[in-house]
C-alpha positions as CSV (number, residue, x, y, z in Angstrom):
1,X,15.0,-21.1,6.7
2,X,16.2,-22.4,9.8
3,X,13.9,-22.1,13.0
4,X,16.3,-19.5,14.5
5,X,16.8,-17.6,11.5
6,X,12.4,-17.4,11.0
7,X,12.4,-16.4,14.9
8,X,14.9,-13.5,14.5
9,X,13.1,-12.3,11.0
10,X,9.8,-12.1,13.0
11,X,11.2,-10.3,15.8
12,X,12.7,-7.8,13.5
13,X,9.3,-7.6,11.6
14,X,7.3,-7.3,14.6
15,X,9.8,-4.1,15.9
16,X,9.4,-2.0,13.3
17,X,5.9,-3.0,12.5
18,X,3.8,0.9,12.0
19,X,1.1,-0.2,15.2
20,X,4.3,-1.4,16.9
21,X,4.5,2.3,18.4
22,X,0.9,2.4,19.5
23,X,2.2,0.9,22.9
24,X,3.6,3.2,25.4
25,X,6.2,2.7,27.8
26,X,5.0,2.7,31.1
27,X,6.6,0.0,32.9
28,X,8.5,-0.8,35.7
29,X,12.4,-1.0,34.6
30,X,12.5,-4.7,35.2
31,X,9.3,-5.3,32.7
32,X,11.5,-3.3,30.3
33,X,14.3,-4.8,30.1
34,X,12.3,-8.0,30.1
35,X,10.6,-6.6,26.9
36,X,13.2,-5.7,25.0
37,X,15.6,-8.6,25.7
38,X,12.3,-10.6,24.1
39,X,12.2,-8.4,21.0
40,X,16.0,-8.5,19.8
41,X,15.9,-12.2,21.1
42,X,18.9,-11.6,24.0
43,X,19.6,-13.7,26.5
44,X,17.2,-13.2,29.9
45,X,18.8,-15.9,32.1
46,X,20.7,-19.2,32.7
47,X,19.1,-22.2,30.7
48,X,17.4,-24.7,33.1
49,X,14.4,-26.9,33.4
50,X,10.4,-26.3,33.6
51,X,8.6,-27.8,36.0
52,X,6.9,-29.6,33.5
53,X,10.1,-31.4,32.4
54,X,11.3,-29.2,29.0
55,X,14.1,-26.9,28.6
56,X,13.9,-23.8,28.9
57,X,17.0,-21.5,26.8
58,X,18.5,-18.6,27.8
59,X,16.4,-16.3,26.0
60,X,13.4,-17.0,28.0
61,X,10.2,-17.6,25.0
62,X,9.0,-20.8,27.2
63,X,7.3,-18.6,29.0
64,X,5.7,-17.1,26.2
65,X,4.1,-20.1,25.2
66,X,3.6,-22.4,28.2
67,X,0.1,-23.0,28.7
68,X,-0.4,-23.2,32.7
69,X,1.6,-20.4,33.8
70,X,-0.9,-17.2,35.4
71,X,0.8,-14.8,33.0
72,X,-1.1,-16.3,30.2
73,X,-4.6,-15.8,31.5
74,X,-3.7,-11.9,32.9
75,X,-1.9,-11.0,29.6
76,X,-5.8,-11.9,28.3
77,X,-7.7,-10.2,31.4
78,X,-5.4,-6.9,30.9
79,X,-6.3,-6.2,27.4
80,X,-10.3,-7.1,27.8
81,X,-9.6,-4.9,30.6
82,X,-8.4,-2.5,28.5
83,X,-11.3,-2.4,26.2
84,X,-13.5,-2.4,28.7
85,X,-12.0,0.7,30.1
86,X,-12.2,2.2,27.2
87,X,-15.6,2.5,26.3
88,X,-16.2,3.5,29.9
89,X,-13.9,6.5,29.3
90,X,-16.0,7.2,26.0
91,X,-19.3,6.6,27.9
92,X,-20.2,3.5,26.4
93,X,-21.7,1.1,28.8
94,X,-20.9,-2.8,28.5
95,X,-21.2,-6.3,30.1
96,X,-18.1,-8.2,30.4
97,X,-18.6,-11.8,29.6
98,X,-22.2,-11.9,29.0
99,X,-24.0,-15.0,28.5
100,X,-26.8,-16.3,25.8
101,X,-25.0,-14.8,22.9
102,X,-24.1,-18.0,21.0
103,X,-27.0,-20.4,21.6
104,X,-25.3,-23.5,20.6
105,X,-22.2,-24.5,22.6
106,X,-22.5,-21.1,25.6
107,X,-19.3,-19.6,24.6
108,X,-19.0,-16.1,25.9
109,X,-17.0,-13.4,24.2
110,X,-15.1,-11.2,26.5
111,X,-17.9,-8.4,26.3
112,X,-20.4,-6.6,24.9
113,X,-21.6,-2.9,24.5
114,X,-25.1,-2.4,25.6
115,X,-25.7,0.0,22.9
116,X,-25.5,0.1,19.2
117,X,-21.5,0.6,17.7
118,X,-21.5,0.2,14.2
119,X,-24.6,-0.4,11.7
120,X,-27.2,-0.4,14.3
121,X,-26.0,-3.3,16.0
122,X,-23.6,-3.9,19.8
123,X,-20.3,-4.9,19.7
124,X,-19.0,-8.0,21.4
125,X,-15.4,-8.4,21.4
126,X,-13.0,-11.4,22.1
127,X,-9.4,-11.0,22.9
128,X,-6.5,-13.1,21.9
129,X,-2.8,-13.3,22.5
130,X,-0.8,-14.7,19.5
131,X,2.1,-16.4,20.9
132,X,4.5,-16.0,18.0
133,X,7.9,-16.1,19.6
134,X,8.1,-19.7,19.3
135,X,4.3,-21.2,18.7
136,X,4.8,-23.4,15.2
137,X,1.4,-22.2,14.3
138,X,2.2,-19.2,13.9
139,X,6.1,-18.4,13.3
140,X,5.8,-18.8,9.9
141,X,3.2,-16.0,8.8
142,X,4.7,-13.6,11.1
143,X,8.4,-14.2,9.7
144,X,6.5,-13.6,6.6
145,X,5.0,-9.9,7.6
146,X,4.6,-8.0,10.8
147,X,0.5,-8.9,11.8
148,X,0.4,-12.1,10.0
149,X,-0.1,-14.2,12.8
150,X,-2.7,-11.5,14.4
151,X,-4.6,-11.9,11.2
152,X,-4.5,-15.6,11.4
153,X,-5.7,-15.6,15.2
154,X,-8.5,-13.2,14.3
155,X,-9.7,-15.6,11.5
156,X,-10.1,-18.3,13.8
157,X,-11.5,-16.4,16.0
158,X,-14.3,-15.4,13.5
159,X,-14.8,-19.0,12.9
160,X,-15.2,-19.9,16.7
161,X,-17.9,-17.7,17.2
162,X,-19.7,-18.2,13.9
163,X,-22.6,-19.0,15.9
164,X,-23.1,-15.6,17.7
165,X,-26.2,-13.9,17.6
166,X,-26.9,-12.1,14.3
167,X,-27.9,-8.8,16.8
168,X,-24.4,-8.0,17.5
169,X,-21.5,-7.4,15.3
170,X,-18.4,-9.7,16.3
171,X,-15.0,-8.4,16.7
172,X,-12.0,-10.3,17.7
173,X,-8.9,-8.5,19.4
174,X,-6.3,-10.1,18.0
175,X,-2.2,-9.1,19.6
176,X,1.0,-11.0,18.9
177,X,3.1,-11.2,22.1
178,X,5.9,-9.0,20.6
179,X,3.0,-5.7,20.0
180,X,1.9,-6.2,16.0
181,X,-2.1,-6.4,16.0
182,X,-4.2,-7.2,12.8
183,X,-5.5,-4.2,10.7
184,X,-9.1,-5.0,12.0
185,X,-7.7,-4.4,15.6
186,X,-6.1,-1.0,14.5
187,X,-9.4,0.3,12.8
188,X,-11.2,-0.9,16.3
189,X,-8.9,0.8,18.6
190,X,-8.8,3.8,16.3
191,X,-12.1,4.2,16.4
192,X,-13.0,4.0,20.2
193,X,-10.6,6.5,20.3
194,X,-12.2,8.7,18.3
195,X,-15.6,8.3,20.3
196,X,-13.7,9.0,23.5
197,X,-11.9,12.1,21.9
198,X,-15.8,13.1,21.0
199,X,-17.5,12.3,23.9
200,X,-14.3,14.2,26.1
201,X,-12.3,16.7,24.0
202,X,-14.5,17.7,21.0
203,X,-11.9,17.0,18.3
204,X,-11.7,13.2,17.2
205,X,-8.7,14.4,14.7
206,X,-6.7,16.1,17.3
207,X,-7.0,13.4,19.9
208,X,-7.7,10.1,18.5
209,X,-4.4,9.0,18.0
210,X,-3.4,10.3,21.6
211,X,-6.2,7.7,22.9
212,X,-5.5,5.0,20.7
213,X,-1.2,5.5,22.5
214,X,-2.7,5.7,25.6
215,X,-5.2,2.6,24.9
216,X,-4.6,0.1,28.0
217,X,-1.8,2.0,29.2
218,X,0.6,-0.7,29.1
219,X,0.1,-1.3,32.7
220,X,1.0,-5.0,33.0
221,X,1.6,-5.9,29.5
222,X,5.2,-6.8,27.8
């Protein structure tokens, strides 16, 4: 399969992928129009050259996978963000970026609750953004099946933080750049909104899946 054909089947995958639809649209028309060129892999501008010397095509996925630019790092910040929001909005108090946790090397995880989530223990979660579009890593297991390449980033993730403390329960946050998320993602976000919808509304089966829509809002995220 040839590199444009893999791209287009991963796209397509991605689209109609079930957790596809768990992202709303609220954003600015440009942001949009952005998004959707991205997902059915039409052009977004004239071809010309990064500043750090490559080309970049007409459809624009440089972007997507260039390491310096500051979309990158707030694509990240949005969706801790969003988390982070979250719990407050269920009444679950956490530390972002809190230190000590893995004793060996200092890595932090994005945050922490500062109570117990699941089987007596806090949560800590870590956030990454799959950069399928054209990442060679990747574009392979998500041609393959719509969450591949989440589940692959989540994996490693797992492995990067093997050293956490055995007191909290790890759990990575996982998002390809086109909206697909790996199934331990869903449960997560599934189930904070269940403890918002029971900490709020009084009915986590009416509302869950209203909070898990409205999880981060989209505000800033394509």
């Amino acid at each position: 399969m040839s590199p444009r054909s893999t791209s287009t089947t991963q796209r397509r995958l991605a689209s109609g992928a079930a957790d596809h639809c768990l992202w709303p649209i609220r954003l600015e028309d440009e942001a949009v129009r952005i998004a959707v060129a991205l997902r059915l892999g039409s052009e977004l501008g004239s071809p010309h050259t990064c500043r750090c010397g490559s080309l970049v095509d007409a459809t624009g996925t440089r972007g997507l996978v260039y390491k310096q630019p500051p979309s990158r790092v707030v694509r990240h910040h949005a969706l801790s963000d969003c988390i982070s929001r979250a719990f407050g909005a269920a009444g679950i108090p956490v530390r972002k970026e809190p230190a000590g946790l893995v004793q060996k090397d200092g890595k932090r995880p994005d945050g922490c609750t500062l109570v117990p989530w699941r089987g007596g223990r806090p949560v800590a979660w870590d956030v990454t953004v799959c950069t399928v579009v054209a990442a060679a890593s990747y574009v392979t297991a998500a041609s393959q099946s719509a969450g591949a390449a989440a589940e692959q980033a989540a994996a490693r993730k797992s492995l990067k933080y093997a050293a956490l403390s055995t007191d909290y329960e790890l759990q990575p946050v996982a998002v390809e750049a086109h909206g697909p998320m790996d199934e331990a993602t869903i449960s997560f976000v599934s189930q904070l909104g269940r403890q918002w919808a029971e900490a709020y509304v009084g009915d986590s089966q009416a509302h869950s899946r209203k909070y898990t829509t409205q999880w981060g809002g989209g505000e800033g995220i394509t």
